[in-house]
C-alpha positions, 0 to 999 in steps of 0.5 A: 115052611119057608126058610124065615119061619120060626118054629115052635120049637125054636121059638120056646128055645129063643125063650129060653134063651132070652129068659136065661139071659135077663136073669145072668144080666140081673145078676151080673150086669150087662159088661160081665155077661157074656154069650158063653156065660148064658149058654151055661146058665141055660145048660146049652152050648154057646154054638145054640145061642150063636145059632138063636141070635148071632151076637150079643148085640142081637141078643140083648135086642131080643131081651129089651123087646121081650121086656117090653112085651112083657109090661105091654101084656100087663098095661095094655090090658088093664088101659084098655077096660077102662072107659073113663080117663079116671079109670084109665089113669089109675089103671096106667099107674096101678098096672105099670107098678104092678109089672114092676112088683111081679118083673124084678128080674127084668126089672133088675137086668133093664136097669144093667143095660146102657142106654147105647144097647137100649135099642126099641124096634119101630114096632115096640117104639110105637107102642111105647109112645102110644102109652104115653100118658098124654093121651089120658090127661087131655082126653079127660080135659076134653070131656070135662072129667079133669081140671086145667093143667098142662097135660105134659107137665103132668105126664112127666110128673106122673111118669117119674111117680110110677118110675120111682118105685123101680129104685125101691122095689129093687133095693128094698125086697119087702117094699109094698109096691102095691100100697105105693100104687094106690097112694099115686091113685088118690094123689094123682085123682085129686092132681087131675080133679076137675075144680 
């Protein structure tokens, strides 16, 4: 084994780490975490931690990244089945929602880290940029399944519809994000129709 392999078991400890870290910066806010209080919280010495990441700048690299990957397992999927620019919309509204319904913790703890420490690696970047709506309105524009409008003005607005529900879900625990999903669907459907 090479000296920058990472083994099983370091692996399912850099998850426990990560996963003990986004639940103290929910609950306390990124300023008040500190390595000492995740090493407590996942019942390790604050030397592990140290050992896992090095600081706290590395640290919540770690957490921003395991966040995305988590909401890419959920999205990508769901994207990716569909094979008409109807399906993939509404499956990029429905599956976006739906990893904020089920991630209020990161959904919490994302929103407690400023956009200095919000750093994406060129990997996670890419893929970030890859989802971009976009690619869904204009494809089907091309193919004659949607109307005429300008597919980056439509993006935001769809972006900012999806991105609405975080401050919901949040602050209201019962909040139907689902219910809310399926109204963006047959919104956003008549928004795109082809005339």
């Amino acid at each position: 084994m090479r000296s920058g392999d990472v083994t099983f078991i370091q692996a399912a400890r850099r998850a426990q780490i990560i996963g003990g870290a986004i639940e103290v910066v929910a609950e306390l806010g990124w300023a008040k975490t500190s390595i000492r209080k995740i090493a407590d919280h996942v019942g390790l010495a604050m030397s592990a931690v140290l050992y896992h990441f090095g600081s706290k700048d590395k640290l919540v690299e770690a957490i921003v990244e395991a966040m995305y990957a988590a909401a890419f397992d959920v999205v990508i999927p769901a994207i990716e089945r569909e094979t008409t620019a109807s399906g993939k919309l509404a499956a990029y509204i429905r599956s976006n929602i739906a990893y904020f319904d089920t991630h209020r913790t990161h959904l919490a703890a994302l929103t407690q880290i400023s956009s200095e420490d919000l750093r994406l690696s060129d990997e996670t970047a890419e893929r970030v940029a890859a989802l971009d709506p976009v690619a869904i309105l204009a494809a089907g524009q091309a193919d004659g399944e949607f109307g005429d409008f300008p597919p980056g003005s439509m993006a935001i607005a769809l972006r900012g519809a999806v991105n609405a529900v975080v401050e919901k879900i949040l602050r209201q625990p019962e909040f139907d994000a689902r219910s809310y999903g399926e109204d963006l669907v047959r919104i956003f459907d008549k928004a795109v129709a082809a005339t």
